[in-house]
C-alpha positions as CSV (number, residue, x, y, z in Angstrom):
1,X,10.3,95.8,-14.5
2,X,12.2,92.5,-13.9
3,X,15.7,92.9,-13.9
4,X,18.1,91.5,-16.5
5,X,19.6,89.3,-13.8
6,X,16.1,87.6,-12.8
7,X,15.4,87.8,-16.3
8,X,18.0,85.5,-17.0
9,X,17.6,83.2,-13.9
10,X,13.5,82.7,-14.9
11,X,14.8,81.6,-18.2
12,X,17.5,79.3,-16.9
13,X,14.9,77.5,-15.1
14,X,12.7,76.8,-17.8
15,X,15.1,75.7,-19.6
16,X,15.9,73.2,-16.7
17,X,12.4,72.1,-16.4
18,X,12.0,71.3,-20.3
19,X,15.3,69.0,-19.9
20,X,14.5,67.7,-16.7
21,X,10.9,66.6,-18.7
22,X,12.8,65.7,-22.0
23,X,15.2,63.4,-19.6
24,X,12.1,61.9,-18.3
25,X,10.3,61.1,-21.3
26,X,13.4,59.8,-22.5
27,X,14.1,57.1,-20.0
28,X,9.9,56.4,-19.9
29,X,10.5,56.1,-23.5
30,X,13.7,53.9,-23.3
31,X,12.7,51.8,-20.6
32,X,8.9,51.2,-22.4
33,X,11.3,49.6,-25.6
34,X,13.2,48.2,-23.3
35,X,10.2,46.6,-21.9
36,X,8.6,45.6,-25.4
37,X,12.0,44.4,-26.6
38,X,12.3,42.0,-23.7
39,X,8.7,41.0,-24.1
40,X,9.3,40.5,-28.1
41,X,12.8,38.5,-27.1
42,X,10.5,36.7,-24.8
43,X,7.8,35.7,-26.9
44,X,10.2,34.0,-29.5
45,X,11.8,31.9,-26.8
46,X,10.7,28.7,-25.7
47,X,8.4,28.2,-22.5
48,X,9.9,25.2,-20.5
49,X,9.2,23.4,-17.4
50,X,11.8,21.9,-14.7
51,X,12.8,19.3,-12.2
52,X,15.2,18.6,-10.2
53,X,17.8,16.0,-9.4
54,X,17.0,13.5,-6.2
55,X,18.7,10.2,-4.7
56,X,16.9,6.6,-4.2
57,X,16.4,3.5,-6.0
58,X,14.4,2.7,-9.3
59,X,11.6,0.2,-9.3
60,X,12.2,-2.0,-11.7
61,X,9.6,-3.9,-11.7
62,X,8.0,-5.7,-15.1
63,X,4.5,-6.4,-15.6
64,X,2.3,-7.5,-18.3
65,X,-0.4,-10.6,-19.7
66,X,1.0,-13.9,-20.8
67,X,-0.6,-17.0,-21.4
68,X,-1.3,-20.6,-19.8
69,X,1.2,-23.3,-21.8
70,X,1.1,-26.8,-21.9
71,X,5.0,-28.0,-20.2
72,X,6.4,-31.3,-21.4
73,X,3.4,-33.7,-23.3
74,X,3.3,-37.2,-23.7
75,X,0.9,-39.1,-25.4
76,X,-0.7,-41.5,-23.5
77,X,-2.2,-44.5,-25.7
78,X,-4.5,-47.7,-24.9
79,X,-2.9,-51.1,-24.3
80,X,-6.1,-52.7,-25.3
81,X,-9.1,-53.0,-27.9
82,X,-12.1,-52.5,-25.9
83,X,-15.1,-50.8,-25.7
84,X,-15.3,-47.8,-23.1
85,X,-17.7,-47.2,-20.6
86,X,-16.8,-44.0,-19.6
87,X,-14.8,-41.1,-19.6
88,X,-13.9,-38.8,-16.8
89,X,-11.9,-36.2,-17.6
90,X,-12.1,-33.6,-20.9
91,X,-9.9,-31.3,-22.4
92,X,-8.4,-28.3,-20.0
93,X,-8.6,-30.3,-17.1
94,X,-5.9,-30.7,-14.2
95,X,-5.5,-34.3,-12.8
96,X,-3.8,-35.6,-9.9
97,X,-1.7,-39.0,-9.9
98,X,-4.6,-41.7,-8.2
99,X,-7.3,-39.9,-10.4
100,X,-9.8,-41.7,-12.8
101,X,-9.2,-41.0,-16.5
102,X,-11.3,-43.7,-18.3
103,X,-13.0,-47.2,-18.0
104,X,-13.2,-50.3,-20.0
105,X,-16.5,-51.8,-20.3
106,X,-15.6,-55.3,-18.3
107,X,-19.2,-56.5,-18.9
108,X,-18.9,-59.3,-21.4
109,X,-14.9,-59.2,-21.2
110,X,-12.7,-61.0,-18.3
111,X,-8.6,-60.4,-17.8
112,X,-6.3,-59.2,-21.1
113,X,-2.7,-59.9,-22.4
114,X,-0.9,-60.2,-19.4
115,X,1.5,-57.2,-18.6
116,X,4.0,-58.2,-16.5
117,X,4.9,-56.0,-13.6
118,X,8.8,-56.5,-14.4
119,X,8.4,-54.0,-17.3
120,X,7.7,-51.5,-15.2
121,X,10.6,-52.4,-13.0
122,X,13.0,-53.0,-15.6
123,X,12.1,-48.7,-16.2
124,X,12.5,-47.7,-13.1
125,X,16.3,-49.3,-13.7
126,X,16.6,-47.5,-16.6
127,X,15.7,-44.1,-15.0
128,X,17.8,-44.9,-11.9
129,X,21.1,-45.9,-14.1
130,X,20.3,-42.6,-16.3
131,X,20.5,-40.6,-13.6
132,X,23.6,-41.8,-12.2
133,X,25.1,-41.6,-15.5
134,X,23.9,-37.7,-15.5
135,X,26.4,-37.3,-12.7
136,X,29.3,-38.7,-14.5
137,X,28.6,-37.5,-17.9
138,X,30.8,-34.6,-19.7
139,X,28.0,-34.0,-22.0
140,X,25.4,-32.6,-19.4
141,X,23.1,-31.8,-21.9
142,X,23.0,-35.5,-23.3
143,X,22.8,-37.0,-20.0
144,X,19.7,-34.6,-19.1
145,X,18.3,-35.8,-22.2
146,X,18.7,-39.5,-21.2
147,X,17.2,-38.9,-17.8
148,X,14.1,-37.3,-19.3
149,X,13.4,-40.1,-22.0
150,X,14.1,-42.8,-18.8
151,X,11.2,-40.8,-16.8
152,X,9.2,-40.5,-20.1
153,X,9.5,-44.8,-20.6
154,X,8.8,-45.0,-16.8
155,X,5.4,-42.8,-17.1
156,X,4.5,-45.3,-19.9
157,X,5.2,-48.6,-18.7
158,X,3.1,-47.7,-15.3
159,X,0.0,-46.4,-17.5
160,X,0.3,-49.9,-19.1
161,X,0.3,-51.8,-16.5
162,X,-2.1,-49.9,-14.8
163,X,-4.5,-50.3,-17.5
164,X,-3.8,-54.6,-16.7
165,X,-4.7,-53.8,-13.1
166,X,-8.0,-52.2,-14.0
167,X,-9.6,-54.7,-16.4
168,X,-8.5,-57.4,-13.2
169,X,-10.6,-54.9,-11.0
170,X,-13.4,-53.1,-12.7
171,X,-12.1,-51.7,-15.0
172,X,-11.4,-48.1,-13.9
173,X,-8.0,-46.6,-15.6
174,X,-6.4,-44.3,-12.9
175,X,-3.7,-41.4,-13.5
176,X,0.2,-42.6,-12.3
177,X,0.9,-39.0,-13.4
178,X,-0.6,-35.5,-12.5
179,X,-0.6,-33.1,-15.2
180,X,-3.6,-31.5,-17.8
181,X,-5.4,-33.3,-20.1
182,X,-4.4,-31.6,-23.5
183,X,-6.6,-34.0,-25.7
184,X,-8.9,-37.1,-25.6
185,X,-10.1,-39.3,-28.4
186,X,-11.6,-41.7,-25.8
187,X,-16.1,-41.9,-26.0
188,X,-18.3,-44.0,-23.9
189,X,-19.8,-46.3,-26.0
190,X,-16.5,-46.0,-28.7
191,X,-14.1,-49.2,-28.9
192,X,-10.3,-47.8,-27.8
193,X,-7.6,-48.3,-30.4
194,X,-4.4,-50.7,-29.2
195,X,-1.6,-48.4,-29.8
196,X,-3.3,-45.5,-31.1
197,X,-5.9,-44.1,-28.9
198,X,-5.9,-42.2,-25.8
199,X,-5.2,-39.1,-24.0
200,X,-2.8,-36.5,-24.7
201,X,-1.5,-34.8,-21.5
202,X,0.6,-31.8,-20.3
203,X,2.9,-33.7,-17.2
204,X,2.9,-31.6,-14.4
205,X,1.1,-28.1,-13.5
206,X,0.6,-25.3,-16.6
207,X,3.5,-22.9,-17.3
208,X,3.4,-19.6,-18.2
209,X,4.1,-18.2,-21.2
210,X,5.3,-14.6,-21.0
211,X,6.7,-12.2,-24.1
212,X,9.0,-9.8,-23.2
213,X,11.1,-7.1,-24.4
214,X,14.5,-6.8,-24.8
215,X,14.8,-3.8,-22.0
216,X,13.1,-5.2,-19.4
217,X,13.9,-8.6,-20.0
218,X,17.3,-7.4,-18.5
219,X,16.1,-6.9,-15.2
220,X,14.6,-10.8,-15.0
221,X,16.9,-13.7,-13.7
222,X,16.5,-16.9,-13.2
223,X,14.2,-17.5,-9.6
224,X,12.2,-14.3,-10.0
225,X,8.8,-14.4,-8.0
226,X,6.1,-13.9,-10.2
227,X,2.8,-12.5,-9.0
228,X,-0.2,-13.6,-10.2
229,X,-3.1,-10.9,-10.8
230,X,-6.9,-11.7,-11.9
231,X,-8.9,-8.0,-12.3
232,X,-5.8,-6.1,-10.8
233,X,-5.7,-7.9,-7.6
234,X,-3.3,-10.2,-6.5
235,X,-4.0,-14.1,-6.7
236,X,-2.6,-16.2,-4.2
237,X,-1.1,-18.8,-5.9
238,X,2.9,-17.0,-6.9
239,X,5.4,-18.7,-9.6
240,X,8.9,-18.2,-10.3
241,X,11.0,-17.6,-13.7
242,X,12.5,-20.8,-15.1
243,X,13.5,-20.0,-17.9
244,X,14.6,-17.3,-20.5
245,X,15.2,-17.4,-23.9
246,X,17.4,-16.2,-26.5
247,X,16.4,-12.9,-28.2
248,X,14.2,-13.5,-31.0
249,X,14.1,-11.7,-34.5
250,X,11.3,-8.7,-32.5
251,X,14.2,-8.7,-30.0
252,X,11.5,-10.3,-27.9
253,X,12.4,-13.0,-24.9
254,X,10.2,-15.9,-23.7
255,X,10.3,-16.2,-20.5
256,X,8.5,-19.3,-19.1
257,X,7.2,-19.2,-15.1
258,X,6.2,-22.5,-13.1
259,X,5.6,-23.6,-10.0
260,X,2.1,-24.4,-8.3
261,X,-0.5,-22.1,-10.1
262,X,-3.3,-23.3,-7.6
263,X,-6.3,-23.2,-9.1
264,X,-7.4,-24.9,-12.1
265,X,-5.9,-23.3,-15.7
266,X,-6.9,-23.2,-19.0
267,X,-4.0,-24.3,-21.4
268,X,-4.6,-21.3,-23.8
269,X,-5.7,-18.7,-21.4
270,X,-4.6,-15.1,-20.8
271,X,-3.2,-14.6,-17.2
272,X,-1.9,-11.3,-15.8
273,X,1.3,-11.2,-14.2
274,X,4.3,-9.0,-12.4
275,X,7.6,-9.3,-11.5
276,X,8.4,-6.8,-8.7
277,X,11.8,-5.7,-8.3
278,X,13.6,-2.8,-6.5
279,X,17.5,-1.4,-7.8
280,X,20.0,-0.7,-5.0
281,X,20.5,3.3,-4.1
282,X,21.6,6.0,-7.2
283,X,23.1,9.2,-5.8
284,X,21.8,11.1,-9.1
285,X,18.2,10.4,-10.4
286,X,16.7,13.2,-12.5
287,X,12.8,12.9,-14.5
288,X,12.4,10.6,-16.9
289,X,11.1,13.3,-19.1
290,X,14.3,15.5,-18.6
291,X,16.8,12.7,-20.2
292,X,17.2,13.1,-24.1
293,X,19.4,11.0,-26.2
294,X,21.7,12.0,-29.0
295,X,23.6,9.7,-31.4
296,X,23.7,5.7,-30.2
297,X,23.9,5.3,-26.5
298,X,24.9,8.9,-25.5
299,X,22.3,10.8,-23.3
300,X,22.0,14.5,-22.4
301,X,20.0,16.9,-20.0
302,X,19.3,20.9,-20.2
303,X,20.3,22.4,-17.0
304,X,19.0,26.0,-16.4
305,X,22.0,28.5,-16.1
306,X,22.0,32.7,-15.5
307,X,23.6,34.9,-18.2
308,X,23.7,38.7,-18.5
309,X,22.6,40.5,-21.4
310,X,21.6,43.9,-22.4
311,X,18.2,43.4,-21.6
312,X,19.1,42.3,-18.1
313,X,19.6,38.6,-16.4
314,X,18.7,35.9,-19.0
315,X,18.1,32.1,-18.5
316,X,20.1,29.3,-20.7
317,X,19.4,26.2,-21.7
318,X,22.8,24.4,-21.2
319,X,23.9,20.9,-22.4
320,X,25.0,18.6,-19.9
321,X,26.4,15.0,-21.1
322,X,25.4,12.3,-18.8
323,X,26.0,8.3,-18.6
324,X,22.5,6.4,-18.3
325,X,22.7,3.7,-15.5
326,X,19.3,2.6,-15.3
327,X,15.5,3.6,-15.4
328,X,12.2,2.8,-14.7
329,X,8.7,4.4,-16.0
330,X,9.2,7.6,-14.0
331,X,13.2,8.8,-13.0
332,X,16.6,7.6,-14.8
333,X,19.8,7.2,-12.5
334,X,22.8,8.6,-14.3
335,X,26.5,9.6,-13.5
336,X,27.2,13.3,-14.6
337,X,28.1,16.8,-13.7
338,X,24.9,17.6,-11.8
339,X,24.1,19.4,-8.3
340,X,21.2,18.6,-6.5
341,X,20.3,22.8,-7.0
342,X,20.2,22.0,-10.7
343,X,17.1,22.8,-12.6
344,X,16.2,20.5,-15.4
345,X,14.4,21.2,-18.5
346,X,11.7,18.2,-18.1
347,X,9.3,20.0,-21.4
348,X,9.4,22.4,-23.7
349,X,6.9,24.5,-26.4
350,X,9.4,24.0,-29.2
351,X,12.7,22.4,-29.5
352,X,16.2,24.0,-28.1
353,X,19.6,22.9,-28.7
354,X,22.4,24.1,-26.0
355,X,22.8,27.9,-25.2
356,X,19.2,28.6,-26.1
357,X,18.0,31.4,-24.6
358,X,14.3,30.3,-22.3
359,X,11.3,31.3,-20.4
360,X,9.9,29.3,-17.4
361,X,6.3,28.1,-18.2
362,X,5.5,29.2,-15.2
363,X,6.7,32.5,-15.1
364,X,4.8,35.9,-14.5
């Protein structure tokens, strides 16, 4: 027979055992809702990605497709009635001052009214006193407008008088100008019109035409290289910006480019272009996709922070304010609170507002 004593001591341990097991099924139990809790908490909470904060300039370059455009025109008209005998230039076509641009049939038809060569003197006069005038004038834009008519009268007189020189030598009318040919109302075989008929032509080489928008409009100045690309490849002809424009109602700019093209262009056609440019160094630069604006011109970030909870170490979505400086397609450079350790909410399953409890998208 057991004694009293073990008796007492067998049922003591038992007794031990079946709390020691209730214990353990209770903390199993405990930390098994502990675990679904945190895995329901989780599953409500949005899944984000990061990035970081970095250092280094923005490229600020502007790109797009613009078009060929006719620069100043002047209408170039026939001096005399007369049959022509040929024509050699069309529509679209460059010309160079020296080359041919029509003929007067001479067959049956000697000399003309006589043009005196002291017109086109008494121009050149005109252009050379406009000029000086241009240097002594208040009114800068008047005097640039004075100038430009004088060349205009000049370009005018010497097409007359050339078209004297030809019938005294064949005949052949030749360009004192370079520029494109815009329009032509000149045939073979077609009698020209005194005063009316002729050819309508863009002086100098084809601008182009480019729309741009207000943002990146205000990254262009005046002198800008612009490079020319056919099929994504660079041309080798480059122009430069000479001229911007007041915003229009699309808060759109035109910004004309000129220079030498190179090859031959079609007033009309589509031309792609860039202008490459680089910012100077930014100490803060975060993602592109981590900047978020609020009201107006105010800007924001989520920053990842630590907080302890009941169910352990959480992570919070925390609202940093920051001052935009500049951006390109890929990274902004702002001025704010931010460390380089910082982890950025850069996209996100649903949307969060500051103190927003998250998960990392990435997370196991």
């Amino acid at each position: 027979m057991m004694s009293e004593e073990k008796q007492t001591e067998a049922k003591e341990r038992t007794f031990s055992r079946k709390v020691g097991r209730v214990l353990i099924w209770f903390f199993a139990v405990m930390l098994l809702l502990t675990f679904l809790s945190r895995a329901a908490s989780d599953a409500l909470k949005a899944k984000v990605s990061v990035g970081y904060t970095s250092t280094g300039s923005l490229d600020l370059s502007v790109n797009g497709t613009g078009k060929w455009a006719s620069g100043e025109s002047l209408f170039f008209t026939t001096y005399f009635t007369r049959r022509i005998a040929k024509v050699f230039v069309k529509p679209g076509e460059s010309v160079q001052e020296g080359d041919p641009l029509f003929a007067y049939d001479v067959s049956t038809v000697t000399g003309g009214k006589d043009v005196s060569k002291q017109k086109v003197a008494a121009a050149e006069r005109a252009l050379e006193k406009a000029k000086t005038l241009l240097k002594e004038q208040p009114d800068s834009a008047y005097a640039a407008s004075t100038v430009e008519n004088a060349e205009q009268s000049l370009l005018l007189a010497r097409f007359t008088y050339e078209q004297y020189v030809a019938l005294q030598n064949g005949g052949v009318v030749r360009a004192p100008f370079s520029g494109t040919v815009i329009a032509c109302d000149l045939a073979a075989g077609k009698a020209s019109v005194s005063g009316t008929s002729g050819l309508e032509v863009a002086l100098g080489t084809p601008q182009l035409t480019m729309q741009i928008p207000k943002k990146e409009a205000e990254r262009i100045t005046i002198g800008d290289e612009i490079t020319l690309l056919r099929d994504g490849k660079q041309e080798d002809q480059t122009l430069s910006v000479r001229s911007i424009s007041a915003l229009d109602a699309n808060d759109t700019v035109t910004v004309i480019g000129g220079g030498n093209g190179g090859t031959e262009r079609e007033i009309g056609a589509s031309q792609d272009w860039k202008i490459r440019k680089k910012s100077g160094q930014y100490d803060t630069c975060v993602p592109l996709e981590a900047l978020r604006q609020g009201g107006g011109d105010t800007y924001y970030v989520f920053v990842i922070r630590e907080k302890s909870t009941i169910l352990g170490t959480e992570l919070m979505a925390v609202q940093v304010d920051v001052n935009l400086l500049a951006h390109d397609d890929k990274r902004a450079a702002v001025d704010g609170e931010l460390t380089s350790e910082d982890r950025l909410v850069t996209a996100c399953s649903k949307e969060i507002v500051d103190g927003d409890l998250v998960v990392l998208q990435n997370a196991e």
